[in-house]
N, C-alpha and C positions, 0 to 999 in steps of 0.2 A: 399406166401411171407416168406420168413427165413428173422431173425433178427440175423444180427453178432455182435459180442463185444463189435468193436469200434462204434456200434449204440447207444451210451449211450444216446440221446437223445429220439428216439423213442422209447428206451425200457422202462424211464420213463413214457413217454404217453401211453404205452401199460398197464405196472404195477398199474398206475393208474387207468382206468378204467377195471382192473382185479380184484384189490384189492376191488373195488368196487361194484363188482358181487358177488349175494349171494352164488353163486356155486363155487364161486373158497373153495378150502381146506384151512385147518391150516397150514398143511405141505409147499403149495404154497405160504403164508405170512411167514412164518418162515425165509426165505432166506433174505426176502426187511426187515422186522424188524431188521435182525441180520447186514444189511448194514449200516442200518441207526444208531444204537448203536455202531456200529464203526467205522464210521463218528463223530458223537458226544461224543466219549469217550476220555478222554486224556490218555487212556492208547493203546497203538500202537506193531504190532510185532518191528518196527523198530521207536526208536522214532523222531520226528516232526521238533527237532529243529538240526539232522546230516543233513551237506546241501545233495540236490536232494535226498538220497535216505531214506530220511524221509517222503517224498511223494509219494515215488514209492508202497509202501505196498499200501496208498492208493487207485493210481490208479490202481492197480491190484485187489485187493480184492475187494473191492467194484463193478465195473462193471462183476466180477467173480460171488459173488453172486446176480445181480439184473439178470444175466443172468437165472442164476439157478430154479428163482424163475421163469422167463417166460417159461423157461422147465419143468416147475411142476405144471403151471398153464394147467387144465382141456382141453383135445384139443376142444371142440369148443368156448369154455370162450375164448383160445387163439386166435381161430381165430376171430370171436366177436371183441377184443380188439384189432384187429392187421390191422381191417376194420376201426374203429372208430377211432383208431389213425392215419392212412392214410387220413381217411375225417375230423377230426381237427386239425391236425399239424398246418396249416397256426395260425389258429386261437389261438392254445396253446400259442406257440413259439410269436406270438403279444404279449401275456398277461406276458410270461415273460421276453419279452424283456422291457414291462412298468414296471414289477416289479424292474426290475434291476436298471434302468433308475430312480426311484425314491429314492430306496435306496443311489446309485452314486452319488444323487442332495440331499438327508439329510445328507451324510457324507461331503462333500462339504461343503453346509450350516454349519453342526455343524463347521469343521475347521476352514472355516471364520467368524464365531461368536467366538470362543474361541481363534483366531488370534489378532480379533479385541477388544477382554476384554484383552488381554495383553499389547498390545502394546497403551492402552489410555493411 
């Protein structure tokens, strides 16, 4: 099984239970820590608020290095991971479509609570 780019969802579920393995290396977490600190940084090659291509560093960088990380992750850890993500995908992809799903119904919630304290 090869995992390309635009798999950015499988390669989550891969990374996951890679990251997870006592085998995987430092060098192999190195890539998914450095994505996620720049996901979460407000500091950007391109910054956030020039319209579209304040996004695009984004989504290039990021799925660049989660890739990187599944290429550096130990070949049979990879494949391990790239089995286990085949046999729970259904099951993931449920859990975060509830997560999302509740978030989307507290931001709601909060709006029409804080609608409905303005407008008494």
């Amino acid at each position: 099984m090869k995992v390309r780019p635009w798999m950015l969802k499988k390669e989550i579920i891969i990374l996951y239970f890679g990251l997870r393995d006592k085998r995987t290396t430092v060098i192999a977490r190195l890539p998914v820590i450095l994505a996620i600190i720049y996901l979460l940084s407000p500091f950007d090659l391109i910054p956030d608020f020039i319209p579209f291509f304040g996004y695009v560093d984004d989504l290039i960088i990021v799925p660049l290095l989660l890739n990187l990380a599944i290429r550096l992750l130990p070949g049979p850890v990879r494949e391990e991971c790239m089995l286990k993500a085949s046999k729970h995908q259904k099951k993931i992809q449920w859990i975060i479509f509830l997560i999302i799903f509740l978030v989307i119904s507290l931001l709601v919630g909060l709006v029409y609570m804080i609608w409905h304290i303005i407008n008494r």
